[in-house]
C-alpha positions in Angstrom: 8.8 26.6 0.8 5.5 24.3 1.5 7.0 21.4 2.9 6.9 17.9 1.4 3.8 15.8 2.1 1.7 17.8 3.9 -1.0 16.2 5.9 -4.5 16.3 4.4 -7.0 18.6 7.0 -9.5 15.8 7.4 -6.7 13.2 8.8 -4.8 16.4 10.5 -6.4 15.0 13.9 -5.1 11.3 13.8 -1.7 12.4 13.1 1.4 11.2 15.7 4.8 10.3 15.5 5.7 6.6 16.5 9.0 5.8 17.5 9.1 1.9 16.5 13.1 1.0 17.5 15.7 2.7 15.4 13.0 3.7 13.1 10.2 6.8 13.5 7.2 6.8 11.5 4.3 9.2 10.4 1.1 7.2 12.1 -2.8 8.0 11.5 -4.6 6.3 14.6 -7.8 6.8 15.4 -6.2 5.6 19.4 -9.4 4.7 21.0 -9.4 0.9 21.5 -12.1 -0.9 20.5 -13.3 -4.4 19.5 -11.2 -4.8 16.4 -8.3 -2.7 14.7 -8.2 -2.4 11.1 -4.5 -1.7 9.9 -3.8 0.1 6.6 -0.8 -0.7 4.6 -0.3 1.3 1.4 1.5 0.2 -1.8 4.7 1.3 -3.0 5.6 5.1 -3.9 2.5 5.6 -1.9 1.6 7.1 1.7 -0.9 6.6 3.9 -2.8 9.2 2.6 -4.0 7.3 0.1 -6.4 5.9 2.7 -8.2 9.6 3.1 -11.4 8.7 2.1 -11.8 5.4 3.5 -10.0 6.3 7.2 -13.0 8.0 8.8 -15.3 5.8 7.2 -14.1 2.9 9.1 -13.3 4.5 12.4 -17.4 3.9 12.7 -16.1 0.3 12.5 -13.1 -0.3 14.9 -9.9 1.8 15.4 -8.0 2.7 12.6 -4.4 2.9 11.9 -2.8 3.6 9.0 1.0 4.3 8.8 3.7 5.9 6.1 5.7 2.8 5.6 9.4 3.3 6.3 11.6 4.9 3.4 8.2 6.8 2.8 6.0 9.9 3.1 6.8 11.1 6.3 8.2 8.5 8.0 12.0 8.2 8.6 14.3 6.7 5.5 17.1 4.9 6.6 19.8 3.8 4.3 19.5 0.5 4.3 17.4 -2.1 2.1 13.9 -2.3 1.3 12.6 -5.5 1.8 9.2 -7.0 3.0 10.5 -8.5 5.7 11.5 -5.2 7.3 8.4 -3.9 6.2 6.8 -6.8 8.3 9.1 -6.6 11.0 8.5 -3.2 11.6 4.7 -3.2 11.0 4.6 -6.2 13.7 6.7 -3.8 16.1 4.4 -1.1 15.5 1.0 -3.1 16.3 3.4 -4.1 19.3 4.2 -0.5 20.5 0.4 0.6 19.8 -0.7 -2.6 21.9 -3.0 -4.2 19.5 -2.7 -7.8 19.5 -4.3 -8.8 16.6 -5.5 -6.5 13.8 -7.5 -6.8 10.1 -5.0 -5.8 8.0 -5.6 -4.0 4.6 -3.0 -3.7 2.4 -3.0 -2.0 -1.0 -0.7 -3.6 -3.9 2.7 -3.8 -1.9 1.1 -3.0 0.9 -0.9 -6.8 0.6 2.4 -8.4 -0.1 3.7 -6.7 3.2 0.6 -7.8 4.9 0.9 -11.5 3.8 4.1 -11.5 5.1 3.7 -10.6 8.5 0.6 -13.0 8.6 3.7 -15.6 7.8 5.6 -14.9 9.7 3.5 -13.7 13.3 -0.3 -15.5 12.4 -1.0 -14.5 15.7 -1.0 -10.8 15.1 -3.1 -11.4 12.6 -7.3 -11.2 12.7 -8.0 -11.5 9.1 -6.5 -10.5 5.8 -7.7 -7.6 3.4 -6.0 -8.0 0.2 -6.7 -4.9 -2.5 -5.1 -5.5 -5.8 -2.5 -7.3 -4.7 -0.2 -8.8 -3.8 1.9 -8.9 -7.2 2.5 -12.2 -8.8 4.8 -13.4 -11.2 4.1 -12.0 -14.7 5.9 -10.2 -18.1 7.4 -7.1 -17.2 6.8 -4.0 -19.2 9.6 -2.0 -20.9 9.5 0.6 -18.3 9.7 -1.9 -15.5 12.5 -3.5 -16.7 14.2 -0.2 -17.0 13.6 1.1 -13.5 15.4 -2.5 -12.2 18.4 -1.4 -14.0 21.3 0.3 -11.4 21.3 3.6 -12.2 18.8 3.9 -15.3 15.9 3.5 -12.7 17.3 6.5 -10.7 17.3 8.4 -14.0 13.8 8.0 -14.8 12.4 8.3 -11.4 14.2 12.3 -11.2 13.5 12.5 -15.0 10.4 13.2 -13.9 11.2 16.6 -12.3 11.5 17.9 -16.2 7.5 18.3 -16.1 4.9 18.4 -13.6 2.5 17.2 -16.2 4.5 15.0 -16.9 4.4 13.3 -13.2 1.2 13.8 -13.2 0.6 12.0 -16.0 2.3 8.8 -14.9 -0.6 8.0 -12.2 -2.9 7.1 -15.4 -2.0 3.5 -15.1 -3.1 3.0 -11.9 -6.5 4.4 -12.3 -9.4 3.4 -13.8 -10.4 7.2 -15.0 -7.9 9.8 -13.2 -9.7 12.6 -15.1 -13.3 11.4 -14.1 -12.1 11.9 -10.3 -13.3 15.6 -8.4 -11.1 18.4 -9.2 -9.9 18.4 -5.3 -8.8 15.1 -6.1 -6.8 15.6 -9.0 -5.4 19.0 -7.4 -4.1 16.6 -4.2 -2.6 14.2 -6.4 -1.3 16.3 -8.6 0.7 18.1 -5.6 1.5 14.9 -4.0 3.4 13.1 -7.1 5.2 16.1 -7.7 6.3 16.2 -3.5 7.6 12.2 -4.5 9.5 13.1 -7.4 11.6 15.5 -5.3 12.4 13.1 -2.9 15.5 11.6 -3.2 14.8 9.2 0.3 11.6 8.7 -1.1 13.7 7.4 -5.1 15.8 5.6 -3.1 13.4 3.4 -0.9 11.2 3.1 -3.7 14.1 1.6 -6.1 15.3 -0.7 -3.6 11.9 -2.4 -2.8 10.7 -2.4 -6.4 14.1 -4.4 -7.1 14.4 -6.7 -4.3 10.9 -7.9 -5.1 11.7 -8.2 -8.4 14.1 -10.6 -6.9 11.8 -12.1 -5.3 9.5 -12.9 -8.1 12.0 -14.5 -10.3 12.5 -16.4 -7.2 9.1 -17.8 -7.2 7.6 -16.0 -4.8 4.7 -15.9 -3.3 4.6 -19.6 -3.0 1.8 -21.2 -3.6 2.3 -23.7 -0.5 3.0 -20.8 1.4 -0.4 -18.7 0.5 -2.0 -22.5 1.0 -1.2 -22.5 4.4 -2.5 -19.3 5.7 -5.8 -19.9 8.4 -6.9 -16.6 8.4 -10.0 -15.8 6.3 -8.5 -13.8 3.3 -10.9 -11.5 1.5 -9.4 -10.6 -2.3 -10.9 -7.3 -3.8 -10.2 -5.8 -7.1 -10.7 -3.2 -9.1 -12.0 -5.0 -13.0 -10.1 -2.3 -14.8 -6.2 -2.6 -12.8 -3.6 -2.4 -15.3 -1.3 -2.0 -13.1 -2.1 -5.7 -11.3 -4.6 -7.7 -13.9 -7.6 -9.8 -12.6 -6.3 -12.5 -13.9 -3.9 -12.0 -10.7 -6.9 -11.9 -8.2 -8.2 -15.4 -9.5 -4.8 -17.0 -10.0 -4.4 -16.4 -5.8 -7.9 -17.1 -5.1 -7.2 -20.9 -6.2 -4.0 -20.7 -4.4 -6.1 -19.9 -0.9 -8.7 -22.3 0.1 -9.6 -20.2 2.9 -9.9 -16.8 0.5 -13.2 -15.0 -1.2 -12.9 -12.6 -4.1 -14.8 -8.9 -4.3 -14.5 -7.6 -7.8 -15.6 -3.6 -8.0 -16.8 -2.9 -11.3 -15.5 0.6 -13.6 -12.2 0.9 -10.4 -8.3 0.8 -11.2 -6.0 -0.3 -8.6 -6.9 1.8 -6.1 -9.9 1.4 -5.2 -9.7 3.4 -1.4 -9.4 6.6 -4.0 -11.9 5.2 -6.8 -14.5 3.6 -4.7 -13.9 4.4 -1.2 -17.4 3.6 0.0 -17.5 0.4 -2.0 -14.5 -0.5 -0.3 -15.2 0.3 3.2 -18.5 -2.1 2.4 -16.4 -5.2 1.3 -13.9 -4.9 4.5 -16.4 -4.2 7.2 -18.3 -7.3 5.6 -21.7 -5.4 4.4 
């Protein structure tokens, strides 16, 4: 049997296994040090694949590291839960272990919310701030959102999934601006690579668990404003116009809420733009 999340050939070089405390985790580094370190965080239900087209790019750039968050991919899935800040925690022990001492850190959806927290929480890890259709802010939840916070409903619908591959397939649609007007080795990967999550059972439960707790953590008001206010590092905001999944609206409702923050919108993209527009992308974060 083909084994779960198998490593795409271009970022087969980069590949190493970190052991970051109690925790080991699937790492693409580029190693060599350099100037500056640009740090990848994905979203959630994602891996750090979803950086494949943009990782080379910007290895002409700085070094590049881009890990499987805990609880995903490749990386080890303890049972525990799923918050951001062990998602920060652990990123800000990884940068530690890889001794880089401050980094530009990219984070898609989740992966911004993750990235704004460890700027929080260590500002001194942190170069500047990359934010790429995210993070979420507080806004109506759709029926099926609401259903996947529910205790044991979630769990059904996430392995419901197994009933059809077409059907998993199907489900990325949201997140895209046009899945079907991506190359046919595109769809083929991603087609493969929903149906690999689907199976996962570490992979349901890590996703459930974070997409609860910051649920939680919405209705709790956050981010906070006075929070996001008091960040120093230059934050760079850039959206895809067509996310569904994360509206615009989102984008300019944080801009106002950082003084120190720019906004990038990249016209005909979804919410992901390192798959939709990878070279547009790679423009905005290197600064060109």
């Amino acid at each position: 049997m083909t084994p779960l999340f198998t490593v795409p050939k271009n970022l087969e070089p980069f590949q190493h296994r970190v052991q970051v405390g109690q925790v080991g985790l699937h790492v693409y580094d580029t190693v060599q040090p350099q100037n500056r370190t640009f740090v990848l965080i994905h979203g959630l239900g994602d891996e750090a694949d979803s950086w494949r087209k943009v990782f080379e790019p910007l290895s002409g750039f700085g070094r590049v590291v881009a890990p499987d968050l805990p609880g995903f991919g490749r990386s080890d899935h303890p049972r525990r839960a799923y918050t951001l800040e062990f998602y920060a925690e652990t990123m800000a022990a990884l940068l530690q272990t890889l001794k880089v001492s401050r980094a530009i850190l990219v984070g898609n959806s989740m992966g911004a919310a993750v990235a704004l927290r460890l700027t929080l929480r260590r500002p001194d890890l942190s170069e500047r701030l990359v934010l790429v259709d995210g993070p979420p802010v507080r806004g109506k939840l759709s029926k099926a959102q609401m259903m996947f916070a529910l205790p044991g409903q979630g769990e059904k619908l996430y392995k419901g999934f197994r009933a059809s591959q077409d059907a998993a397939y199907d489900s990325l649609r949201p997140y895209y601006g046009d899945l079907d007007s991506l190359s046919e080795a595109d769809r083929a990967f991603l087609r493969e690579r929903v149906w690999d999550r689907v199976w996962s059972d570490d992979q349901c439960r890590a996703y459930l668990s974070t997409f609860r707790w910051m649920l939680l953590e919405g209705l709790r008001g956050h981010p906070r404003q006075s929070d996001l206010a008091s960040i120093q590092q230059p934050v760079h905001l850039i959206w895809g116009d067509s996310d569904r999944a994360i509206p615009l609206e989102a984008a300019q409702l944080l801009q106002g809420w950082m003084p120190r923050s720019q906004l990038s919108i990249i016209p005909n993209c979804g919410h992901l733009p390192q798959q939709e527009r990878p070279e547009e992308l790679v423009r905005l974060v290197v600064g060109r």
